[in-house]
MISEGU-239527 format. One record per atom (N, C-alpha, C, O, CB): x, y, z. Coordinates in steps of 0.05 Angstrom, whole numbers, padded with zeros to 5 digits, always signed. Glycine has a CB too. Layout:
! residues N
XYZ/...
END
This chain:
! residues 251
+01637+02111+01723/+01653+02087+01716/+01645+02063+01733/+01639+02068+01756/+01683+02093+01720/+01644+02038+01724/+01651+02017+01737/+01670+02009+01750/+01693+02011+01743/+01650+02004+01728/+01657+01993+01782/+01676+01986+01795/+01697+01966+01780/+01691+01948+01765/+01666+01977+01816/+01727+01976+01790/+01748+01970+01768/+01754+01938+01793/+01769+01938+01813/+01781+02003+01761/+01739+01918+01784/+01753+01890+01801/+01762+01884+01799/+01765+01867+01816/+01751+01871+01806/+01787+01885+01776/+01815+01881+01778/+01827+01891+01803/+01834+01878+01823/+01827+01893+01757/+01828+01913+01800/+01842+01923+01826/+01828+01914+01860/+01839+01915+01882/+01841+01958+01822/+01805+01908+01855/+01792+01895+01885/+01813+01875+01876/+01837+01882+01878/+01754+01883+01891/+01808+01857+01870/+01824+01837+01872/+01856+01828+01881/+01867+01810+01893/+01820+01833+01855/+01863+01860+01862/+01905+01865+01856/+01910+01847+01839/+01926+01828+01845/+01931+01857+01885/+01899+01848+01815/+01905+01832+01789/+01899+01857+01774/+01886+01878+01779/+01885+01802+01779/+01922+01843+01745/+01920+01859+01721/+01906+01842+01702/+01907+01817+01699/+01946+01868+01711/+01892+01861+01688/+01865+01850+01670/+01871+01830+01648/+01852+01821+01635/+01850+01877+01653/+01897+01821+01640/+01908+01792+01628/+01901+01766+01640/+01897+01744+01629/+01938+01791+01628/+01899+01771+01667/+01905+01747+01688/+01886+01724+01673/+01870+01730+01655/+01895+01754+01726/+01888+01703+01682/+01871+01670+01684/+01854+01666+01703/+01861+01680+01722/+01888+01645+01689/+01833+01652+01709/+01819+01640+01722/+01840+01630+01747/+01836+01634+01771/+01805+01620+01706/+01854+01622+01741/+01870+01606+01766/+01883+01628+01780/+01882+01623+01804/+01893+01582+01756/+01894+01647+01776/+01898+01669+01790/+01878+01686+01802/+01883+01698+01822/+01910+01683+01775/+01850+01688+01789/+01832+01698+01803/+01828+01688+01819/+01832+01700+01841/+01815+01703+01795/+01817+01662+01820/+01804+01641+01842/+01834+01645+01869/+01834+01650+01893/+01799+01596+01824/+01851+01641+01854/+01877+01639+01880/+01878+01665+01893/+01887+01666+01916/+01912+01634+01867/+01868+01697+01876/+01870+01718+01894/+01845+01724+01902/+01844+01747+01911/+01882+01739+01884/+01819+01707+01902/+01802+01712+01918/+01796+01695+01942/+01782+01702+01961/+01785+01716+01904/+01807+01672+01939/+01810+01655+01969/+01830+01672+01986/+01824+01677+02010/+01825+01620+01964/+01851+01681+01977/+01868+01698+01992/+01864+01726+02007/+01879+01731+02025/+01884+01702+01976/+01849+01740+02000/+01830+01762+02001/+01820+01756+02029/+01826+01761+02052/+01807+01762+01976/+01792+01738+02005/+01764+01725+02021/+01783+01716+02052/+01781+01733+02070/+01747+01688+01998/+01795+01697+02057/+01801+01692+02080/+01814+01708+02096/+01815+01698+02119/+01811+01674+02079/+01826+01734+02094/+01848+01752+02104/+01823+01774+02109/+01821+01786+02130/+01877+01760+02080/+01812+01776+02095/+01783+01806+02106/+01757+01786+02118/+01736+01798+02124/+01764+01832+02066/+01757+01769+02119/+01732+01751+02121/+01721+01769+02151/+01738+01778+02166/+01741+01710+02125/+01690+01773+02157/+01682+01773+02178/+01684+01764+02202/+01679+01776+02223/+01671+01772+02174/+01690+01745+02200/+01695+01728+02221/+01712+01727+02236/+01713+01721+02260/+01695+01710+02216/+01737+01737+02214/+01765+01738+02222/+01771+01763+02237/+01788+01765+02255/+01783+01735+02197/+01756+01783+02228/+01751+01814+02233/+01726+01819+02245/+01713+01836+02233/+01751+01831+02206/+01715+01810+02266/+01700+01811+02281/+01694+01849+02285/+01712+01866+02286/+01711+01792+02304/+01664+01855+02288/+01663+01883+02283/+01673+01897+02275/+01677+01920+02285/+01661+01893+02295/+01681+01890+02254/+01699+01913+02233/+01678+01914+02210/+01674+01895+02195/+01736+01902+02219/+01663+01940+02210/+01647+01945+02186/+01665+01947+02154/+01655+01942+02132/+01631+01974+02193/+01694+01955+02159/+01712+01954+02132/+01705+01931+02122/+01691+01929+02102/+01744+01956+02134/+01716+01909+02139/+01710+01878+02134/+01684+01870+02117/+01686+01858+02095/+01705+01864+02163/+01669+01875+02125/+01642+01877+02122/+01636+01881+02083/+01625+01866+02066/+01632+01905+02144/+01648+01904+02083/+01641+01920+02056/+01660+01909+02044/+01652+01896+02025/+01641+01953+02054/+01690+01908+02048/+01708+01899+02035/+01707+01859+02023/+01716+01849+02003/+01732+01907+02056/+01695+01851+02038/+01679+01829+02036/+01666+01821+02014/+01671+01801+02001/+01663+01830+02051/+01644+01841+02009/+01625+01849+01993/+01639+01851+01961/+01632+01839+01940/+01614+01877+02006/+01667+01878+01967/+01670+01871+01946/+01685+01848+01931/+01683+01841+01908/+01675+01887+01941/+01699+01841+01948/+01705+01814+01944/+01699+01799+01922/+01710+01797+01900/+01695+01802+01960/+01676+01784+01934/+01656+01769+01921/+01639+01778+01900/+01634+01761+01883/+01642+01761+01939/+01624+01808+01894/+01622+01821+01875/+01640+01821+01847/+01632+01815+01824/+01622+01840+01885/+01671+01829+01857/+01686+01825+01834/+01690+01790+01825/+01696+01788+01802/+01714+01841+01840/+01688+01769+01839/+01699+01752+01836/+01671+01739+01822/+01674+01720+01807/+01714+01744+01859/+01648+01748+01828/+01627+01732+01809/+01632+01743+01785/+01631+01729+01765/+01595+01735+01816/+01636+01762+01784/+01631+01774+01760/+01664+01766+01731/+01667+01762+01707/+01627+01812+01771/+01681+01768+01756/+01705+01761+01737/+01711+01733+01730/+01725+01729+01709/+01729+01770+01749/+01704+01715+01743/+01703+01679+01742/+01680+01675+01724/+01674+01651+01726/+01697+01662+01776/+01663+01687+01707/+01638+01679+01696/+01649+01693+01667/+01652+01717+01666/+01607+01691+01713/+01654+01677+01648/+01665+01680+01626/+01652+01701+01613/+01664+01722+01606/+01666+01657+01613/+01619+01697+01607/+01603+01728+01596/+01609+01750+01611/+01615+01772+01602/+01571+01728+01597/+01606+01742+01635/+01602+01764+01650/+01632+01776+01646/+01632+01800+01640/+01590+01759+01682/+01652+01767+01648/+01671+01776+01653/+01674+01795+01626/+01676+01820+01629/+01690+01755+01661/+01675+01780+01598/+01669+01809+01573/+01657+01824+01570/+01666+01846+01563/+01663+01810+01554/+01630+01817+01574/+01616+01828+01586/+01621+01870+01597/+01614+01893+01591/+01617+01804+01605/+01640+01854+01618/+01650+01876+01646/+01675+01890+01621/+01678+01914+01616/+01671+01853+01688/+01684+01873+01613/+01718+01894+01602/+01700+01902+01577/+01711+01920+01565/+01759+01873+01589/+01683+01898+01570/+01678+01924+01551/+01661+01948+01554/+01659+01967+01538/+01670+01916+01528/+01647+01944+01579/+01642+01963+01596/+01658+01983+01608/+01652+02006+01614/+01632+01953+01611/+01690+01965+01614/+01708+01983+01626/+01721+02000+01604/+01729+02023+01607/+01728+01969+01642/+01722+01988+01584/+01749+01992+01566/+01727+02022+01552/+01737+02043+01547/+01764+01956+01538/+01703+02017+01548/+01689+02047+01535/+01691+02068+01552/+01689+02090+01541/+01658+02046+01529/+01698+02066+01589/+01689+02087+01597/+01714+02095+01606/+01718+02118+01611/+01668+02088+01614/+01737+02070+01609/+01760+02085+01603/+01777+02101+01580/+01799+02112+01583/+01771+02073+01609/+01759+02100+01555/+01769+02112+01537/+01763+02135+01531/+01771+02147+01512/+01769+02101+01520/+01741+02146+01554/+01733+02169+01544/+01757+02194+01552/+01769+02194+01573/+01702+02174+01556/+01761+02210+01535/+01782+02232+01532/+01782+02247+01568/+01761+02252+01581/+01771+02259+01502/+01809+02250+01576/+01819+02256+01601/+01812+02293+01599/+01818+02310+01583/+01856+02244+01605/+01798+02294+01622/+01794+02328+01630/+01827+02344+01629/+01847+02337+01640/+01778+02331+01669/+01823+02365+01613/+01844+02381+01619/+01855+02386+01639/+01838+02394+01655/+01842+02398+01613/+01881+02386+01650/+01890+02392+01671/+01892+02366+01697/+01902+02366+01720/+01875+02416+01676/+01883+02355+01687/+01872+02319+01709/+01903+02312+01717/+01923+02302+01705/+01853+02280+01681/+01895+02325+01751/+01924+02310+01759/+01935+02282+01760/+01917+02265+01763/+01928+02315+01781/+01959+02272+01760/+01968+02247+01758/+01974+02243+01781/+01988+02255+01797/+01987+02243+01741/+01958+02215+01782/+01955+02205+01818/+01969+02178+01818/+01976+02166+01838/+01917+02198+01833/+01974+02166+01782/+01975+02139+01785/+02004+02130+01794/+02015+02146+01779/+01967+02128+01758/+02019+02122+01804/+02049+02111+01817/+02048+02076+01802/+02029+02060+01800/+02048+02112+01863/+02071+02074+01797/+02085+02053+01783/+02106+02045+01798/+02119+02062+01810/+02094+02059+01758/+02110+02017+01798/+02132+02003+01816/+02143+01979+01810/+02125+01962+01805/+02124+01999+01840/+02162+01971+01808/+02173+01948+01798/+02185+01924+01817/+02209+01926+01822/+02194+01958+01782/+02174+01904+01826/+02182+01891+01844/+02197+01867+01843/+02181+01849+01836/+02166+01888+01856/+02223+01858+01848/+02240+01835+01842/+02229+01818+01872/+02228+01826+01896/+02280+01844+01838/+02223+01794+01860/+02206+01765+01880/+02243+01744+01877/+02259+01754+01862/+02162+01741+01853/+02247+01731+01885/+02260+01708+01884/+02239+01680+01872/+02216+01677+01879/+02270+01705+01914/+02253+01663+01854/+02237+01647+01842/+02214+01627+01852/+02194+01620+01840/+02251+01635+01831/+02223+01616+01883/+02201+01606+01897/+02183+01624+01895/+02164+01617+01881/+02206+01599+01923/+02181+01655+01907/+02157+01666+01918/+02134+01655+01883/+02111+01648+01886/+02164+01710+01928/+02144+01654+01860/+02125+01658+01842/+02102+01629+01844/+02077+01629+01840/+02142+01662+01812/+02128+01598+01855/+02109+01581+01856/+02091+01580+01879/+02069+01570+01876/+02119+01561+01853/+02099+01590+01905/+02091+01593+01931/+02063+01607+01941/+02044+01599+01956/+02112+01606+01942/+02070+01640+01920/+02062+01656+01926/+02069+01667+01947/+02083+01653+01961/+02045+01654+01924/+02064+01694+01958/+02082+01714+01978/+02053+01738+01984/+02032+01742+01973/+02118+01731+01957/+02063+01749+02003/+02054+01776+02009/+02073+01783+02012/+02094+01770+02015/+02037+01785+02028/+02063+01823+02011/+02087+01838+02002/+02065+01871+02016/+02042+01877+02012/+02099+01834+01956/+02085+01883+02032/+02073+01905+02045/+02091+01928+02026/+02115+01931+02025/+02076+01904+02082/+02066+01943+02013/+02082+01968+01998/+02079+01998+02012/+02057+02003+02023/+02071+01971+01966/+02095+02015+02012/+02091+02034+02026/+02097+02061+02009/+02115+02055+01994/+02105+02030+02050/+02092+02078+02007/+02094+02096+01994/+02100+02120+02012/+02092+02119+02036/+02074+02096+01979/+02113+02141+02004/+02121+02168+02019/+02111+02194+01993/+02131+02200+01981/+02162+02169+02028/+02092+02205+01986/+02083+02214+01967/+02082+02246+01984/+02067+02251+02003/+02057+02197+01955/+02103+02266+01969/+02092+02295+01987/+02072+02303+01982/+02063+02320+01998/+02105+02320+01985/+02055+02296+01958/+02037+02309+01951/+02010+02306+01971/+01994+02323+01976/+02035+02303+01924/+02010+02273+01983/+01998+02268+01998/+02000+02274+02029/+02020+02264+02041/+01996+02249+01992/+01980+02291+02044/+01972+02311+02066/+01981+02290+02092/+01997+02290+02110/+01934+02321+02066/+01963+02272+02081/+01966+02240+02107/+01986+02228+02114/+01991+02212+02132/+01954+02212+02099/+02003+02241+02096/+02035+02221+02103/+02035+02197+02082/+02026+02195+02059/+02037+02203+02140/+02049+02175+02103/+02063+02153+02092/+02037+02131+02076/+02020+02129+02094/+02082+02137+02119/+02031+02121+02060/+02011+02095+02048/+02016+02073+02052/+02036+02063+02043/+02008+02091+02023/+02000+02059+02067/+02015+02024+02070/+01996+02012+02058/+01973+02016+02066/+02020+02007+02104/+02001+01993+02032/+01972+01979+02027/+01994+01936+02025/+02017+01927+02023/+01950+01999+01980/+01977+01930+02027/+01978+01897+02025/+01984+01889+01991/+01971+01900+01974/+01944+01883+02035/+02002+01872+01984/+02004+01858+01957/+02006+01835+01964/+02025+01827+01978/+02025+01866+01938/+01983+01818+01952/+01982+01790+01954/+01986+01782+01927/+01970+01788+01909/+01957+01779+01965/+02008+01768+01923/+02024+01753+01893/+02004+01723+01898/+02010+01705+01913/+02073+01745+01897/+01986+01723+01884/+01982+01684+01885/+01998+01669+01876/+02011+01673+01855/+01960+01670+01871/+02001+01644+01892/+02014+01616+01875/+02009+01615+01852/+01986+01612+01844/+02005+01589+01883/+02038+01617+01829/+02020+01606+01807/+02027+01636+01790/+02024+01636+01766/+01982+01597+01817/+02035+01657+01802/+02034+01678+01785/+02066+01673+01762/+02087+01663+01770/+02033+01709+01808/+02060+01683+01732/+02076+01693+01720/+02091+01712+01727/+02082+01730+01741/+02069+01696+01704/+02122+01711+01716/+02143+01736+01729/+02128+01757+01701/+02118+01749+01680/+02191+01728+01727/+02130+01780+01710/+02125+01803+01693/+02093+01816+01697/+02085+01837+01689/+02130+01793+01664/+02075+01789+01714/+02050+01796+01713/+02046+01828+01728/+02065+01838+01739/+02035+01772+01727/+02028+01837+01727/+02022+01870+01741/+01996+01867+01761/+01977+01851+01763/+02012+01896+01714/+01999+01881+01770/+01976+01884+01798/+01972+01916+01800/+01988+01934+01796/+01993+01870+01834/+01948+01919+01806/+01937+01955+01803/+01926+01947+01842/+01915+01927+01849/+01899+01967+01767/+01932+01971+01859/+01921+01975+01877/+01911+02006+01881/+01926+02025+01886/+01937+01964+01896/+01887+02008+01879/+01873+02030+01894/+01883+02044+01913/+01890+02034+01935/+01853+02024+01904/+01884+02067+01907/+01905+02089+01928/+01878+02104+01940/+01865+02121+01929/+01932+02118+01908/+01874+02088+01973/+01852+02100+01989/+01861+02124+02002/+01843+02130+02017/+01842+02081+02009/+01874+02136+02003/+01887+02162+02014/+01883+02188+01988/+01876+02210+01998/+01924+02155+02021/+01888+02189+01960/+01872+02202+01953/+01845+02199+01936/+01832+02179+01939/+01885+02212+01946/+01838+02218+01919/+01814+02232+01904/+01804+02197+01890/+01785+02182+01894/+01828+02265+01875/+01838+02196+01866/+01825+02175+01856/+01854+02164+01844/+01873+02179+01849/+01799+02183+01835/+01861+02141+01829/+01891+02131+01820/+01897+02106+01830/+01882+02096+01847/+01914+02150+01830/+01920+02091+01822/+01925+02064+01838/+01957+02060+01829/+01972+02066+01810/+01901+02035+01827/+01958+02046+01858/+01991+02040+01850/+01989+02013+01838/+01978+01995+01851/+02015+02040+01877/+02001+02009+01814/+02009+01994+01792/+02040+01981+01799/+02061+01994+01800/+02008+02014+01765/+02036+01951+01805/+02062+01943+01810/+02063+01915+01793/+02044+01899+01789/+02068+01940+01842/+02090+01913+01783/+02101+01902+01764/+02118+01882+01775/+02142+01889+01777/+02113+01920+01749/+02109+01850+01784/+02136+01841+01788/+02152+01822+01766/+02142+01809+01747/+02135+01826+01812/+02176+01826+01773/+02195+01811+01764/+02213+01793+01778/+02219+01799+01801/+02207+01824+01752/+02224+01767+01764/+02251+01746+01794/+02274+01759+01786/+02281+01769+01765/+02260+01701+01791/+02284+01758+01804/+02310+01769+01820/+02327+01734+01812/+02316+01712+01812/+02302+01782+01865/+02353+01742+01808/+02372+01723+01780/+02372+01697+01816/+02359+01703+01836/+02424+01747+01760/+02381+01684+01814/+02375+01657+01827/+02410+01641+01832/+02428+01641+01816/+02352+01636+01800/+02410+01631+01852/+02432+01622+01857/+02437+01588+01837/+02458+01580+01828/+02432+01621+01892/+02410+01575+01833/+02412+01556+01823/+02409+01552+01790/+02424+01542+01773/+02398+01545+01837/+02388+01563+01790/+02368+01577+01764/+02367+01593+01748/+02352+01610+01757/+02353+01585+01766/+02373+01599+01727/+02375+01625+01712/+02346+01629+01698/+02336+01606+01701/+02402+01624+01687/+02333+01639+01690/+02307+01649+01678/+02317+01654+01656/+02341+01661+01657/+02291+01670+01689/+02300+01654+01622/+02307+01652+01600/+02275+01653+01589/+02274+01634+01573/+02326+01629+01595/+02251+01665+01590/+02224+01668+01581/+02209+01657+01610/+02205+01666+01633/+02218+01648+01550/+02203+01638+01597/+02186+01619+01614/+02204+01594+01621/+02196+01581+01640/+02157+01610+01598/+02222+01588+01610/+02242+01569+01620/+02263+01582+01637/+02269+01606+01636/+02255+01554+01599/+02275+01559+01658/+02292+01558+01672/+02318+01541+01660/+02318+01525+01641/+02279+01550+01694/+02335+01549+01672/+02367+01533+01665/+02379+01530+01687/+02375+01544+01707/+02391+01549+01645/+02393+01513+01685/+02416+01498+01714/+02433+01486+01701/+02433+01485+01676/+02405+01473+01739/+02456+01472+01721/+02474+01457+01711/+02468+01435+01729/+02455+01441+01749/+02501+01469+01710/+02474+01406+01727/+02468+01384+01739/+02497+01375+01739/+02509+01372+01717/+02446+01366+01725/+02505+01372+01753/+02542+01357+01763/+02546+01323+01765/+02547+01316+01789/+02553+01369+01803/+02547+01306+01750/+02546+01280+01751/+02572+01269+01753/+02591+01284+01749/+02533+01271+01730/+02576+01240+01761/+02613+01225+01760/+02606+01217+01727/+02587+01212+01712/+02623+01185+01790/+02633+01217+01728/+02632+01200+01693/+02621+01173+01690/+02609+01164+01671/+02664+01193+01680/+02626+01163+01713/+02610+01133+01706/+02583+01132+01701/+02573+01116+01685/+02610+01114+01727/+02564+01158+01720/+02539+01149+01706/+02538+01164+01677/+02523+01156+01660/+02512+01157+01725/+02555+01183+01674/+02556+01197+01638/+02552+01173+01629/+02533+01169+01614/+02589+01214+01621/+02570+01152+01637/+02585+01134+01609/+02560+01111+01622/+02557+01100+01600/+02632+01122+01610/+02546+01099+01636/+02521+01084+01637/+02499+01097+01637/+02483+01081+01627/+02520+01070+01657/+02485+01120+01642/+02457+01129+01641/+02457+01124+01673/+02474+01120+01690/+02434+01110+01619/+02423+01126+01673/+02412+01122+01700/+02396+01150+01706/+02389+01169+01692/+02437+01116+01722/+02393+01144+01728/+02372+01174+01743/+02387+01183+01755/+02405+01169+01765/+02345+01171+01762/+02385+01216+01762/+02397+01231+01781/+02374+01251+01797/+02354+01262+01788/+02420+01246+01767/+02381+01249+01817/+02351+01266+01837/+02368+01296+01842/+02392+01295+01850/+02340+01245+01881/+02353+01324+01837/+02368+01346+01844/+02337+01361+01849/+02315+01357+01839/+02391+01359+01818/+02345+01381+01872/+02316+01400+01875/+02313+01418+01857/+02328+01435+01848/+02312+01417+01899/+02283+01409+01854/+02273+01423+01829/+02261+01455+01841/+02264+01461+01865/+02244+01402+01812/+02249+01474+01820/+02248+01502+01824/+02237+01510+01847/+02243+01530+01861/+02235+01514+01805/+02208+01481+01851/+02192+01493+01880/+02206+01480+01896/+02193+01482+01917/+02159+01489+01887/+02219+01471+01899/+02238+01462+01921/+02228+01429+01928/+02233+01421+01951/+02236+01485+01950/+02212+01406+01906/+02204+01394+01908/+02239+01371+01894/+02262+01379+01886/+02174+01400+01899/+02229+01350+01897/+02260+01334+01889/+02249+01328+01857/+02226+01323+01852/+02269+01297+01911/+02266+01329+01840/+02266+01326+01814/+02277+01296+01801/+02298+01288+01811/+02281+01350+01805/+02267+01284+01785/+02280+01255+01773/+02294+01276+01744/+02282+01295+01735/+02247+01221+01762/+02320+01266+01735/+02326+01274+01711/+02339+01251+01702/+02358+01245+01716/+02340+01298+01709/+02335+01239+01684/+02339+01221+01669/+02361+01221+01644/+02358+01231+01621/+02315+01217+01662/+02388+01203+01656/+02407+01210+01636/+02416+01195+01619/+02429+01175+01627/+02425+01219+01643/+02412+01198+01599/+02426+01179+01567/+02448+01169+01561/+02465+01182+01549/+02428+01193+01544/+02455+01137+01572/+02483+01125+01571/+02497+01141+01544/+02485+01147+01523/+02481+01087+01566/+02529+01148+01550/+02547+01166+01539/+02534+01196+01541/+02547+01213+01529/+02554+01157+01508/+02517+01204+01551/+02520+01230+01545/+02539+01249+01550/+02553+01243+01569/+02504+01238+01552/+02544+01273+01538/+02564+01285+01524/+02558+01306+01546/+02536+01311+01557/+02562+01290+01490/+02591+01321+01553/+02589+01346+01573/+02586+01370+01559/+02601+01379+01542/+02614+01351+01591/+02558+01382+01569/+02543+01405+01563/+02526+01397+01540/+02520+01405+01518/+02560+01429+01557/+02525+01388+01549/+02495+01369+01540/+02469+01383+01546/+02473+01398+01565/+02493+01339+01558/+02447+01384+01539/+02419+01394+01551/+02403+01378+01546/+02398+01370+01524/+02407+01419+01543/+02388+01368+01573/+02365+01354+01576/+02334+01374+01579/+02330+01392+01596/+02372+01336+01603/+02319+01366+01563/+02307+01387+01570/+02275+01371+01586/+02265+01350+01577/+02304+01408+01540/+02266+01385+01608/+02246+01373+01627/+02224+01391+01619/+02229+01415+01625/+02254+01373+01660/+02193+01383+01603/+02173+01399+01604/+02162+01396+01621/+02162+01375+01635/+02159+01401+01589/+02143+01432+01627/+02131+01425+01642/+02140+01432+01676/+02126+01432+01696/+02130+01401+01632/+02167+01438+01672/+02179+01448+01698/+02200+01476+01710/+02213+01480+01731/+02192+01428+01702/+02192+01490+01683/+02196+01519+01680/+02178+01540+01699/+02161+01533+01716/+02190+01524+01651/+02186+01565+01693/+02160+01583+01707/+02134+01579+01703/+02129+01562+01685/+02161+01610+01701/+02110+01592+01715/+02085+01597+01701/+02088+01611+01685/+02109+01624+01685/+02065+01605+01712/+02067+01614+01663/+02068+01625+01637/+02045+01639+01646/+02028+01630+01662/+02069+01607+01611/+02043+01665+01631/+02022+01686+01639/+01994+01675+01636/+01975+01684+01649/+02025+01711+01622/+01992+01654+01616/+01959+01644+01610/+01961+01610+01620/+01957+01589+01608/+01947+01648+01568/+01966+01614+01637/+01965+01588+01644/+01993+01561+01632/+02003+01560+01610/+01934+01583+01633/+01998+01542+01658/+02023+01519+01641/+02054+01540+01659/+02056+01559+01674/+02021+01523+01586/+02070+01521+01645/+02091+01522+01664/+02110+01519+01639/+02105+01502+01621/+02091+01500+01692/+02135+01535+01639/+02155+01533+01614/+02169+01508+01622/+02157+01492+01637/+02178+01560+01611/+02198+01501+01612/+02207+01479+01609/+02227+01493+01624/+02230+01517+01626/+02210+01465+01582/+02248+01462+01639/+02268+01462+01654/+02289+01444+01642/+02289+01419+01643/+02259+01456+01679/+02320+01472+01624/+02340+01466+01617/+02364+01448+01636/+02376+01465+01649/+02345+01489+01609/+02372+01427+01641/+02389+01418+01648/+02416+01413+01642/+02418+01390+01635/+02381+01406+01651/+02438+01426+01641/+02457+01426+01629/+02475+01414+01642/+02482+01425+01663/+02463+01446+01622/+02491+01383+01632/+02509+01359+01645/+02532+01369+01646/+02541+01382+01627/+02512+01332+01631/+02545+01364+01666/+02572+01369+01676/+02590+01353+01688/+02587+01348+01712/+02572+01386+01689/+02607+01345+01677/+02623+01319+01692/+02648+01320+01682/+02653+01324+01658/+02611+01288+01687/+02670+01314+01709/+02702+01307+01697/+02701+01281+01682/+02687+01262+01687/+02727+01303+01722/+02721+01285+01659/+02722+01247+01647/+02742+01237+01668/+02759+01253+01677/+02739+01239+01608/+02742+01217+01673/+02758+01202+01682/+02789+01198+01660/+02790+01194+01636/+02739+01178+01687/+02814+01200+01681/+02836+01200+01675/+02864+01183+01684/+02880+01195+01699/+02838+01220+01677/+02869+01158+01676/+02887+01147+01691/+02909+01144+01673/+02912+01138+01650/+02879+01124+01703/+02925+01151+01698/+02955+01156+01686/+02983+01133+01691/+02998+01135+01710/+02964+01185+01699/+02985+01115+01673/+03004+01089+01673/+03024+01095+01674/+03026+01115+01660/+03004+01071+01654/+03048+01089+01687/+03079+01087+01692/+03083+01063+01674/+03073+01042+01681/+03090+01083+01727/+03097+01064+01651/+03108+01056+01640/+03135+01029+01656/+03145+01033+01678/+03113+01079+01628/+03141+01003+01640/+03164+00986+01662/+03180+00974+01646/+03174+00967+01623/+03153+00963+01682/+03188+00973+01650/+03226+00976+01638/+03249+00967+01651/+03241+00956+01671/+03237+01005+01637/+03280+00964+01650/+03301+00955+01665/+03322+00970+01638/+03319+00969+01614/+03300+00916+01672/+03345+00985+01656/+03361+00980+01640/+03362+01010+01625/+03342+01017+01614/+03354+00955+01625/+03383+01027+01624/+03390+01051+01609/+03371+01068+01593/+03365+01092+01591/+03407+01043+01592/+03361+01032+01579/+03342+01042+01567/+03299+01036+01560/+03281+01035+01543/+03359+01039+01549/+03308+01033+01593/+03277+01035+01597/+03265+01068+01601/+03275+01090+01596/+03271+01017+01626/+03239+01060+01612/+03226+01088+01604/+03244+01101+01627/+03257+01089+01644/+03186+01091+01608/+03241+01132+01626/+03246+01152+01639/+03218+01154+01667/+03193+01150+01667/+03249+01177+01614/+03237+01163+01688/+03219+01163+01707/+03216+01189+01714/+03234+01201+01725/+03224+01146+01728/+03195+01199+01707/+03190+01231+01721/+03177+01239+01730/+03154+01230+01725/+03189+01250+01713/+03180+01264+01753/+03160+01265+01774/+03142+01279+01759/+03146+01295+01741/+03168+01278+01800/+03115+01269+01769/+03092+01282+01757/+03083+01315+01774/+03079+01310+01798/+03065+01256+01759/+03080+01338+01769/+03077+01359+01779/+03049+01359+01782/+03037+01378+01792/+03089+01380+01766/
END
């Protein structure tokens, strides 16, 4: 079989260019030689590195490679072929997706002699929620742990595909004039939202362009939903005389 560079990398074979390039600067600088001074791992791990990353950043080459992989993974599984592969599902909070994160996974497998597995998950900036990552399980024969993340529900934000939703809290006066309102947006950058003299409560503004990443590249849209008390004033009536207004206490 061919070396599987997805998994050098810790990408799943959907990914974009911009995820590759982002998980091989990440890599590249964290195993770099330099950084790892006499460490022959370094060295080789290095190697492959840059191996997978020429090959996966180069558009032929890269089809090239998956239909090389995809024939020799299809060839029919030996009878009895133990199952090495482990699956995992990981909830990020919505920054880590624009930020990106590392993430130390560990495994306790009895089957495995060595004990406990610690391997590294590097999420790049920029990743889609749902994307998958395969890591090579160096402790046994052959297999990889396959991890799956997903965001974890948001104090501000709700997730809905690739779009996000909020509520935006305004006074009635700017409802009833328009104007701009500034609120932090998903990466925690300040947001302009722009509101439409009279607009109506529960209302949706919708912002492209400022949703999650989307698995192939682009960013979904960001739902804004208006919220505001109307304004309410309450007149005392004036009068003299038996038969003026009634005066009552307001509860």
């Amino acid at each position: 079989m061919p070396p599987d560079h997805y998994a050098t990398l810790g990408l799943d074979r959907n990914c974009d260019v911009a995820q590759i390039r982002a998980a091989y600067r990440l890599l590249a600088k964290r195993h770099h030689p330099d950084v790892n001074p006499d460490s022959p791992e370094a060295v080789a791990r290095t190697r492959e590195l840059n191996a997978a990353y020429e090959v996966l950043i180069d558009p032929a080459r890269r089809r090239a490679y998956d239909s090389e992989l995809k024939a020799s993974t299809g060839a029919p599984r030996r009878a009895g072929k133990i199952e090495r592969d482990i699956s995992h599902e990981v909830r990020l909070r919505i920054e880590d997706f624009f930020r990106g994160t590392s993430l130390e996974v560990r495994i306790h497998d009895p089957a495995n002699p060595a004990g406990a597995e610690t391997y590294q998950l590097i999420v790049p900036p920029g990743t889609a929620p749902g994307a998958r990552f395969r890591l090579p399980r160096t402790t046994t024969e052959s297999g990889f742990v396959n991890i799956r993340v997903r965001a974890m529900p948001g104090f501000r934000f709700k997730i809905r595909g690739s779009d996000l939703r909020c509520d935006l809290r305004i006074g009635s006066r700017r409802a009833k004039a328009g104007g701009t309102e500034t609120m932090p947006g998903p990466t925690g950058a300040p947001l302009r939202v722009h509101i439409p003299a009279g607009v109506a409560r529960g209302e949706t503004i919708r912002i492209p362009g400022e949703g999650m990443p989307k698995p192939r590249g682009g960013r979904g849209d960001l739902l804004v939903r208006i919220t505001y008390r109307p304004e309410v004033q309450v007149t005392r009536g004036s009068g003299t005389g038996s038969d003026g207004p009634q005066r009552r206490r307001l509860n």
